[in-house]
C-alpha positions in Angstrom: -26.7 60.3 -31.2 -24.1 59.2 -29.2 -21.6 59.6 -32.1 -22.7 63.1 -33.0 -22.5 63.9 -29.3 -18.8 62.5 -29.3 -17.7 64.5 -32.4 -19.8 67.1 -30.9 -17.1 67.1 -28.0 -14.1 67.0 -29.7 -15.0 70.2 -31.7 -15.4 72.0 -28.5 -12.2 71.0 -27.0 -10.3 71.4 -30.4 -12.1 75.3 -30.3 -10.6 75.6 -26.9 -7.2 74.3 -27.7 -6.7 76.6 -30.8 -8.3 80.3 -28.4 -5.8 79.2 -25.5 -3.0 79.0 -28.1 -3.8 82.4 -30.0 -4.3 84.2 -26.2 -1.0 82.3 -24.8 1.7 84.7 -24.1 5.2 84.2 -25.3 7.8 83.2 -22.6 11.8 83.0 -22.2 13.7 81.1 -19.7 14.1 84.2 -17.3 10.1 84.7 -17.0 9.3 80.8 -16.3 11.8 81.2 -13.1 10.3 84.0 -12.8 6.9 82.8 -12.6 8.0 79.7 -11.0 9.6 81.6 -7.9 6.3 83.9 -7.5 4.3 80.8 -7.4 6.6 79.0 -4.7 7.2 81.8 -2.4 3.2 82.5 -2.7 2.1 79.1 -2.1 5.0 77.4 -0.4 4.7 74.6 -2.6 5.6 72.9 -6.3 2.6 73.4 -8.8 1.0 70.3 -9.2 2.2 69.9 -12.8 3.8 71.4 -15.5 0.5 71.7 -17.3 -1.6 73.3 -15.0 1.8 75.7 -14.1 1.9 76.8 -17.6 -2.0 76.9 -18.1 -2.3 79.5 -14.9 -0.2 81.6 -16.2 -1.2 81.6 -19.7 1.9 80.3 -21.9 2.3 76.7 -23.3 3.2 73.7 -21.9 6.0 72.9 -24.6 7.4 76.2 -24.0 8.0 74.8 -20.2 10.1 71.5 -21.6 12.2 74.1 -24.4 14.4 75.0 -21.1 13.5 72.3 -18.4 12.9 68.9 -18.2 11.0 69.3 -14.9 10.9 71.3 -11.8 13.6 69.6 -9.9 16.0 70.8 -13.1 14.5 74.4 -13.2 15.4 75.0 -9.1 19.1 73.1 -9.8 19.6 74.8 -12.8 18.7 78.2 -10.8 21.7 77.9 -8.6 24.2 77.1 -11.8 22.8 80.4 -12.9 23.2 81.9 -9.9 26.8 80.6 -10.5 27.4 81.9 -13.9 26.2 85.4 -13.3 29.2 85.3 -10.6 31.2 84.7 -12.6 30.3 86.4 -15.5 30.4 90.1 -13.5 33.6 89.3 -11.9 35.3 88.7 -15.8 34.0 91.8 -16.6 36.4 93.2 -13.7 39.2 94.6 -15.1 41.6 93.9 -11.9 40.2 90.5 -11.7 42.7 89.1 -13.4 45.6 90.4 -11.4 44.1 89.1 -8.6 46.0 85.9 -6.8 44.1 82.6 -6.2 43.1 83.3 -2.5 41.4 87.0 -4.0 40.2 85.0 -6.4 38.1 82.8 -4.3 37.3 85.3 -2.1 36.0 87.6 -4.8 33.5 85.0 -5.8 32.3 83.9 -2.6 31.2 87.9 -2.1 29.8 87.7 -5.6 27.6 84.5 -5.3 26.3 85.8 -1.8 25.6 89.0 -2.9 23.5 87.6 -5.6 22.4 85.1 -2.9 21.6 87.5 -0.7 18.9 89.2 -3.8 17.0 85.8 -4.0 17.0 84.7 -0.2 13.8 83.8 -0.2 14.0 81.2 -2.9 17.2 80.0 -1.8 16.2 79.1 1.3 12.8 77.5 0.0 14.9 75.7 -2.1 17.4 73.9 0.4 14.8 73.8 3.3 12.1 72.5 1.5 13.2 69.2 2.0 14.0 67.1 5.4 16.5 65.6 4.6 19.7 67.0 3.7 21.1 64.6 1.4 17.7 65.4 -1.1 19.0 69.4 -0.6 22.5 68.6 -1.7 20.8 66.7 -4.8 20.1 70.3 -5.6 23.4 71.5 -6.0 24.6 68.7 -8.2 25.1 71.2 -11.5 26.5 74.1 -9.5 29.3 71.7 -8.1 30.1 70.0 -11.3 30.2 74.1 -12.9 32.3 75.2 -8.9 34.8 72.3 -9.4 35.7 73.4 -13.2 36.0 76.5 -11.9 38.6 76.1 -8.8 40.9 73.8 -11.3 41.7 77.4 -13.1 41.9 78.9 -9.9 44.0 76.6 -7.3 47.4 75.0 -7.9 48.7 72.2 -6.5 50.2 72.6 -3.2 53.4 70.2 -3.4 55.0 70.0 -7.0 56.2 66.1 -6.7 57.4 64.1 -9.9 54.3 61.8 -9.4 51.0 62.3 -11.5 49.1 59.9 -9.0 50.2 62.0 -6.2 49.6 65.5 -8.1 46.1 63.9 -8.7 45.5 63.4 -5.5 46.1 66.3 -4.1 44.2 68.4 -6.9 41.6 66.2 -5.8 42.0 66.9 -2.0 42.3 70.3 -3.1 39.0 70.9 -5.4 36.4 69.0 -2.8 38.0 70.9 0.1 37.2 74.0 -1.4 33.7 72.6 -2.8 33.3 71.5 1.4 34.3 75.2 2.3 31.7 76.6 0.0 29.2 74.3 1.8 30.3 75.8 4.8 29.9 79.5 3.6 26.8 78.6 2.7 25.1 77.0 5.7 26.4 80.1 7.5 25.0 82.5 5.1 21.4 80.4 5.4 21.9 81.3 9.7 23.3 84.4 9.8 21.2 87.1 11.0 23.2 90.0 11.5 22.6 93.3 9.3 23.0 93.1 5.9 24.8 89.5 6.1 27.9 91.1 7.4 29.5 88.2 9.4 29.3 86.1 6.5 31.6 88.3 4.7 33.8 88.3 7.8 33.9 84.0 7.7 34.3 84.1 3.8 37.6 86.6 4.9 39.1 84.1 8.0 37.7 80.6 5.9 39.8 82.1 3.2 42.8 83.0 4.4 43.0 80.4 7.1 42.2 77.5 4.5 45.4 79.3 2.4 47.4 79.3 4.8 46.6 75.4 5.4 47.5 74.2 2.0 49.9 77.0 1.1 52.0 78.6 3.8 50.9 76.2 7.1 51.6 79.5 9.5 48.9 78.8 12.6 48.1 82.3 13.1 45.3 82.5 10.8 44.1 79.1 11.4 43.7 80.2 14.6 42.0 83.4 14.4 39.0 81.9 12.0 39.1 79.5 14.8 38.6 81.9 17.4 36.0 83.6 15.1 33.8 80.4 15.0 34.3 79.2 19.1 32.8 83.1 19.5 30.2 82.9 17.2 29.1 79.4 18.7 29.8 80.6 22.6 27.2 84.0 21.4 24.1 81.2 19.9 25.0 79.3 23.0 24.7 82.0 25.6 21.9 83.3 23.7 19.7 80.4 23.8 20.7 80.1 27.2 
């Protein structure tokens, strides 16, 4: 009896298995982040599981796993999108090309915050979700291997010197800076709340130019006018909380 009751079982659940797989609905890469982002923003949390992410919303679990090894992957991976659509519109520029290094960067930074600026909400889920910040930086690993490939087209090396160790160096110095002044953009984009993100684009200008001018040309105007730009900015959130 207890046999028959067992095989009895396994029937039903085999039934079950093969209706969920007929009724599951066929799903890309773009529709699980989609899902995944409804889900977050909704709830304010991670789904419990793969399985049970994929069963509410009717497609199957091994579709999940054909584009992400797990939900840590699928948020980092969302920002290397994020970079690549950046990237991809602004090839599709033709004057992009002309452009000097310091348009360059300054053509991406509006491009990644623009598209930013469309997914806010899951950004900042995404980097706030976590107390601490090293966890949030975890995050980002992808998009700064994919920034740093992209900067070595992008900047030269300040000092032409007949040393390779030296040239390293300062390609090195070079590539983190800029990776640590798109760190910077970014925080400021998370805090700013002026209309439509406006003084963001107004510290991507000064960061840009003044950074240039650091590595490049080493005039002090600039350097001091972003300078001035951030002591205001700091003075205003001062005075305000006051």
């Amino acid at each position: 009896m207890i046999i028959l009751f067992k095989q009895f079982v396994f029937l039903l659940n085999k039934m079950y298995l093969i209706m969920a797989k007929k009724n599951s609905i066929k799903v890309d890469k773009e529709k699980i982040v989609t899902l995944y982002t409804d889900f977050v923003l909704a709830q304010g949390k991670r789904p419990h599981s793969v399985y049970e992410f994929a069963r509410n919303n009717n497609f199957d679990e091994v579709d999940f796993y054909k584009f992400f090894a797990s939900f840590e992957i699928l948020e980092s991976q969302f920002f290397s999108d994020m970079f690549h659509y950046a990237i991809e519109m602004l090839e599709k520029s033709p004057d992009y090309k002309t452009y000097n290094a310091a348009q360059k960067m300054s053509c991406f930074y509006f491009t990644f915050f623009e598209i930013a600026t469309a997914n806010r909400s899951f950004v900042l889920y995404l980097l706030n979700q976590d107390q601490l910040p090293l966890r949030s930086l975890m995050k980002l690993k992808i998009l700064r291997k994919d920034f740093l490939i992209f900067v070595k087209t992008v900047l030269e090396t300040p000092y032409k010197i007949d040393h390779q160790k030296i040239t390293d160096l300062q390609n090195r110095v070079v590539h983190e800076g800029a990776w640590l002044q798109f760190l910077s953009i970014l925080k400021y984009w998370m805090e700013d709340t002026s209309v439509r993100f406006e003084k963001t684009d107004v510290f991507i200008e000064k960061s840009v130019k003044a950074s240039f001018d650091m590595v490049y040309n080493v005039p002090i105007e600039s350097i001091l006018d972003f300078g001035k730009f951030i002591w205001k900015e700091k003075l205003g959130t001062f005075n305000t909380k006051g």
